[in-house]
C-alpha positions, 0 to 999 in steps of 0.5 A, a space after each residue: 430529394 424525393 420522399 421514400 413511399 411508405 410501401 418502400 420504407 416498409 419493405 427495408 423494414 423487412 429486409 426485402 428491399 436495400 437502403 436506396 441511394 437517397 438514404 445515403 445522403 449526397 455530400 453537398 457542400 455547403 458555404 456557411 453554417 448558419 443553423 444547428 443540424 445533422 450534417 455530414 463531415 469531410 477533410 479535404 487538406 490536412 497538415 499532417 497526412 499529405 494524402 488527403 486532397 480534395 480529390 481524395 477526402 478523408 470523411 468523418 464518422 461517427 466511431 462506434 468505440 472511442 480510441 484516441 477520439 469519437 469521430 473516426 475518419 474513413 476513405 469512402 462515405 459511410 452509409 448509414 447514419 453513422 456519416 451524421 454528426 451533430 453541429 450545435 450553433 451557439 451564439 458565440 461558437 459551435 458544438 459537434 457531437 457524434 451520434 451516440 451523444 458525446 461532444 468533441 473538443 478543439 482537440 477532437 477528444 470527447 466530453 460528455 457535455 457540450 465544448 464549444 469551439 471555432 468553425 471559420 469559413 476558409 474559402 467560401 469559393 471552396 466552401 471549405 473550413 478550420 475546425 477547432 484548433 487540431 482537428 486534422 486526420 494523422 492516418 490514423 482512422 481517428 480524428 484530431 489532437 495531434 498538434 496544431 492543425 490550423 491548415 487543415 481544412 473541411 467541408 460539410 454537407 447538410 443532412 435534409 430531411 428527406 434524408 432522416 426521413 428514411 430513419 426512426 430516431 430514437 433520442 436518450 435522456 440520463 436523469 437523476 442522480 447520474 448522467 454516464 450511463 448508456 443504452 445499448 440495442 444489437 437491433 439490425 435495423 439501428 443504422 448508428 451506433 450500438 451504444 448511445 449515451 446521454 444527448 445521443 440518438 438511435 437512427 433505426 431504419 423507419 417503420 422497424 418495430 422498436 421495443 423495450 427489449 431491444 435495449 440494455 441500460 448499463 450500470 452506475 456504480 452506487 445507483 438503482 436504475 428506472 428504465 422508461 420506453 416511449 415507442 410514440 414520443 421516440 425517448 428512451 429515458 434513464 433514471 438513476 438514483 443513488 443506492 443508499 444501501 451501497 453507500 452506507 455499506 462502503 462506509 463501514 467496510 471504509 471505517 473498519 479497513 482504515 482501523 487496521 494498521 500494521 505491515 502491508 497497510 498504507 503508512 499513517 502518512 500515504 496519499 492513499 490513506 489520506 484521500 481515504 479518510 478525506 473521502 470517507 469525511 465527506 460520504 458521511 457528510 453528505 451521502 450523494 452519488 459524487 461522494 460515493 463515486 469518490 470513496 469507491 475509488 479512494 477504496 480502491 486506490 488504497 488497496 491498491 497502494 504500494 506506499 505501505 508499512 515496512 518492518 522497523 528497525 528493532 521490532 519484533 514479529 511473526 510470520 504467518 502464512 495464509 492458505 486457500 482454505 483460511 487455514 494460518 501457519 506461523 513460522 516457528 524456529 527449531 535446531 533443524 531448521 524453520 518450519 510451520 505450525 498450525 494455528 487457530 489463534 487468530 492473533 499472534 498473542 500466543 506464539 512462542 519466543 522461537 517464533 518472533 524476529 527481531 528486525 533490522 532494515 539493511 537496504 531499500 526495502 531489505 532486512 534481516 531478522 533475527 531470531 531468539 537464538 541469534 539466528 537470520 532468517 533466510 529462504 528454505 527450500 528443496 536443495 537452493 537455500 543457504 544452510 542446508 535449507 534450515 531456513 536460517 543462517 548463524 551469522 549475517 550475510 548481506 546477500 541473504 537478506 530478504 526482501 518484503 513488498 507488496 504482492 501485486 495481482 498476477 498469478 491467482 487471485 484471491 479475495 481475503 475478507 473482501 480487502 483483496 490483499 491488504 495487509 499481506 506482503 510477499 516476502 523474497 530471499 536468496 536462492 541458488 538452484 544448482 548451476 545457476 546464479 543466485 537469485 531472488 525468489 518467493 517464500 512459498 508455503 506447500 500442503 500436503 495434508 497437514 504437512 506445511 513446508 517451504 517451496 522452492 516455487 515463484 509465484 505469488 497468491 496462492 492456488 485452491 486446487 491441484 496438486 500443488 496447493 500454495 501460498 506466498 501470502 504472508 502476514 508479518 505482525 507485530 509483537 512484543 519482545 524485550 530489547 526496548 530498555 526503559 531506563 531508572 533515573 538516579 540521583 545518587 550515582 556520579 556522572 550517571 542520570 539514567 541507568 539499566 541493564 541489559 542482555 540478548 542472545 544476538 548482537 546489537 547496536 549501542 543506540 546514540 545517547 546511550 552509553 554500555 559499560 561491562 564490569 571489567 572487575 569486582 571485588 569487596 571494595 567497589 565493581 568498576 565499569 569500563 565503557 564499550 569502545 564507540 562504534 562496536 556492538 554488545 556481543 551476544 548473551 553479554 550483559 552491560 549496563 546501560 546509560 543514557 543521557 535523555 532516559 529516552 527507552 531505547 530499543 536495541 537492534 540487532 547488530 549486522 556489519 558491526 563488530 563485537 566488542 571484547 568484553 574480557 573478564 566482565 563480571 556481568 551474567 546474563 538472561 539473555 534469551 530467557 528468565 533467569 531464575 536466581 539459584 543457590 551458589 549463582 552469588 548473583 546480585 541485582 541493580 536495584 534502588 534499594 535502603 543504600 541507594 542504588 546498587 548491585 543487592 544481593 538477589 534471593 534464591 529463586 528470584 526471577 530476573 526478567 529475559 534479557 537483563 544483567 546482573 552482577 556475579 561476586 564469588 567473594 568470601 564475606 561479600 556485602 549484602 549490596 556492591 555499588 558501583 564506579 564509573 571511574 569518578 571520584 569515590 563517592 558513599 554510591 561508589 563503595 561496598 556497602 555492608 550490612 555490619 557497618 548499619 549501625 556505625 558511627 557517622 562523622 562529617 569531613 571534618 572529623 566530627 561526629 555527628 547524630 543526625 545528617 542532613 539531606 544532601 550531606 556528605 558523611 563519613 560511617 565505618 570508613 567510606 563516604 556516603 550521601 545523606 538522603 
């Protein structure tokens, strides 16, 4: 082939003169490959795509983007140097690589780092070979992996160096900390590709002017970059080194995300919190670009994670809506219906009871919750929501119940204390617009001033600017509420180990192990209980006894399908809802372990008895100071009416005789009623 003067060379430089037809390089088949080199490719048979003939060959390419593959197939030859492609003849196999540097498979899919693979001589008449175990054209415009292609067969043709003479090659080195960057140059004159990773060359028409604005490096995540130009030696080389910096910041942004817990966060036991912490183990172990490069996208798949804390059954909560400009808006419950109060509390530590929700899971992340009042808490808006639109519904209704799930990016989005949205959930209920079905749709929260209100409106995030600034961005967190019970062991009750009492302004569920008693009558001789029928629930503001078997706490859910029992002429008060302050003329008498055991004493005027407990009402003429009680066993000192007057009675035992001191354990008699010894 005859050399391109260096007048001509200039000239194409300039854009005076076009490529000359040697610059195109001649396919020549050739009948064995026996060194490294640029050669062209072409696909003469094919088991897939019966279209391709020797007559009407498939060429391969090197493909600017990667698709399916880096090597593209074209019906005509290309011309320029994207026809190159790179075999790497190893001592045992061989290796094809585009131009830009990326190697292929036996698939034809590309690694960055030699693969080796089988090129075998089919017919050396034919010059023709089998590549790889699937490299085949599917007219597709890409090349390989699409199933066993062992009869497909290629040809190559040798690039001279007369033919690379035409071009200024430009090789790009990756060094340091990372290899996958790239080098991207939209100079007219490179006859390749635009991109060149590492290993891949640039191929500019000879004599071009080249300089170190012709280039733009990439970046590598948690890496600073060293770019070094050599116009004479033809390298581009890259250095990337780990930042630090970068890598310490995401520690702690790491450190500080994982130490939050709660609705909306990955659960204690998710893939995504377990991958974090393992990743976050090894960074601070090691702080290289690989440990980095794995905590950024162990980051990201935990923000991202749907496997995340739920609500639990018989934990209370707050809702708090979360605006564009910061601004926080618990939901707070009234007689007219739900509706947002401002806060600048930055926790929920101060909300009132009307505030708080009490939880109950009714189905695949569906719940209700129940309010203070023994309301549900169910979707509000415009004229669509049950209730009249207060937001909330006197008695439970399965299609009311609402949904809570993760809010997936779409819509606006947002960017909260750089977490994205972790640790906000959206939150979904039961509307109806007017002659439609019933659907699901979004709790969204509207301003207009200071007036925040429900909105009727589906969309997730919330919206920074318009007219219809909103929100859907809740967070429900966790507070305290009295329906998880602890229980007093007793030694001096028969048939009872652990005891307490009980009261709540909605129904609930007799958890196992626990057994609820009213005191169906009381009177000057003994308070019997009578225990609630298995399977019904506590009915609202009731008070019972609890016990239990374990003495385990146990935490009362709200009841939702159960039925109420009937509790007739139980002679429990209550501070179901609120404390109760013990008045004059309340004749009330509280559980305690008090001088004569356990037992119903007689509470003071202006004692405080605690939200949600029981107590004991006797409007008797000369009641005793303490009433015990009878669980329906054989009576025993615990099971009689203790009275003051009877203290300094004589004692006997049971034969008749009496005694001057007891022993612990004993059983005694003293002003007509049995009693034992402590």
């Amino acid at each position: 082939m005859k050399k391109i003067s260096t007048l001509a060379l200039a000239l194409i430089a300039m854009g005076s003169l076009s490529m000359p037809a040697s610059a195109q390089v001649n396919f020549v088949p050739v009948s064995s490959i026996d060194a490294s080199g640029w050669y062209q490719m072409r696909q003469v048979k094919s088991a897939k795509n019966n279209a391709v003939t020797s007559e009407l060959p498939k060429y391969v390419f090197s493909n600017e983007t990667k698709g399916y593959s880096w090597f593209g197939t074209s019906d005509t030859q290309k011309e320029d140097a994207t026809a190159f492609i790179y075999i790497d003849k190893g001592a045992k196999d061989y290796g094809i690589q585009n131009i830009n540097g990326k190697w292929g498979q036996s698939k034809a899919q590309a690694t960055d780092t030699r693969s080796g693979m089988n090129i075998k001589v089919v017919s050396a008449e034919d010059k023709t070979f089998t590549v790889g175990d699937f490299w085949d054209d599917y007219n597709t415009g890409v090349m390989g992996g699409f199933g066993n292609s062992s009869t497909a067969t290629f040809q190559f043709s040798r690039v001279s160096d007369d033919a690379l003479a035409a071009y200024d090659v430009y090789t790009v080195s990756m060094t340091g900390d990372a290899t996958t960057g790239s080098v991207t140059s939209t100079n007219s004159a490179n006859k390749g590709t635009k991109t060149v990773y590492n290993g891949g060359s640039y191929f500019f028409t000879a004599g071009t002017s080249v300089s170190e604005s012709d280039f733009t490096i990439s970046d590598v995540a948690g890496c600073t970059k060293t770019f070094v130009f050599d116009a004479s030696a033809k390298t581009l080389t890259v250095n990337y080194k780990l930042d630090e910096t970068l890598i310490t910041n995401l520690i702690t942004k790491v450190e500080n995300v994982l130490s939050k817990t709660g609705i909306g966060y990955p659960t204690a036991t998710s893939t995504a919190r377990t991958n974090l912490s393992t990743a976050l183990t090894n960074a601070n172990t090691s702080k290289t670009l690989a440990n980095y490069s794995a905590l950024s996208s162990a980051y990201t798949a935990y923000l991202t994670s749907t496997d995340i804390q739920m609500p639990e059954d018989g934990k209370a909560y707050t809702f708090t809506a979360i605006f564009y400009d910061g601004a926080k808006r618990y939901m707070d419950y009234a007689e007219s219906g739900y509706s947002l109060v401002p806060t600048s509390d930055e926790t929920n530590a101060n909300y009132p009871e009307t505030a708080k929700l009490i939880c109950r899971k009714v189905g695949d992340n569906k719940f209700t919750f129940v309010n203070n009042d023994g309301k549900h808490f169910v979707w509000k808006g415009g004229t669509d929501g049950a209730n009249s639109n207060k937001g909330y519904v006197d008695t439970y209704n399965a299609e009311y119940a609402v949904t809570v799930a993760k809010i997936v990016k779409g819509g606006y989005v947002v960017d909260i204390e750089n977490e994205g949205l972790l640790g906000y959930v959206g939150v979904m209920g039961y509307r109806k617009p007017s002659g439609k079905n019933p659907e699901q749709d979004y709790f969204i929260f509207t301003v207009n001033g200071s007036t925040y209100s429900y909105n009727q409106a589906n969309a997730p995030f919330y919206k920074t600017s318009g007219g219809d600034k909103h929100s859907s961005l809740i967070k429900i967190e966790e507070t305290t509420y009295p329906n998880t019970v602890t229980f007093n062991a007793v030694s001096d009750v028969e048939g009872v180990k652990n005891i307490a009492t009980f009261s709540a302004p909605f129904a609930t569920v007799i958890p196992e192990g626990v057994t609820a008693y009213y005191v169906s009558t009381a009177d000057n001789s003994k308070a019997t209980m009578k225990a609630i029928e298995a399977g019904k629930a506590i009915p609202a503001n009731a008070g019972v006894i609890l016990t239990s078997t374990t003495g385990d706490e146990a935490t009362m859910i709200p009841a939702t399908t159960e039925t109420a029992a009937e509790l007739t002429g139980n002679k429990l008060g209550n501070s179901a809802g609120a404390e109760k302050i013990i008045a004059d003329g309340d004749n009330a008498y509280i559980l305690a372990k008090g001088a004569n055991g356990t037992a119903f004493y007689k509470g003071k005027v202006n004692t405080i008895l605690g939200m949600n407990k029981a107590y004991l009402t006797l409007n008797e003429a000369g009641a005793p100071e303490a009433i015990s009680m009878n669980f329906g066993g054989n009576v025993t000192g615990i099971n009689q009416i203790v009275n003051a007057e009877q203290n300094n009675a004589p004692v006997y035992d049971l034969t008749g005789r009496r005694v001057v001191r007891t022993v612990k354990g004993g059983l005694y008699i003293k002003g007509g009623n049995k009693f034992i010894a402590r």
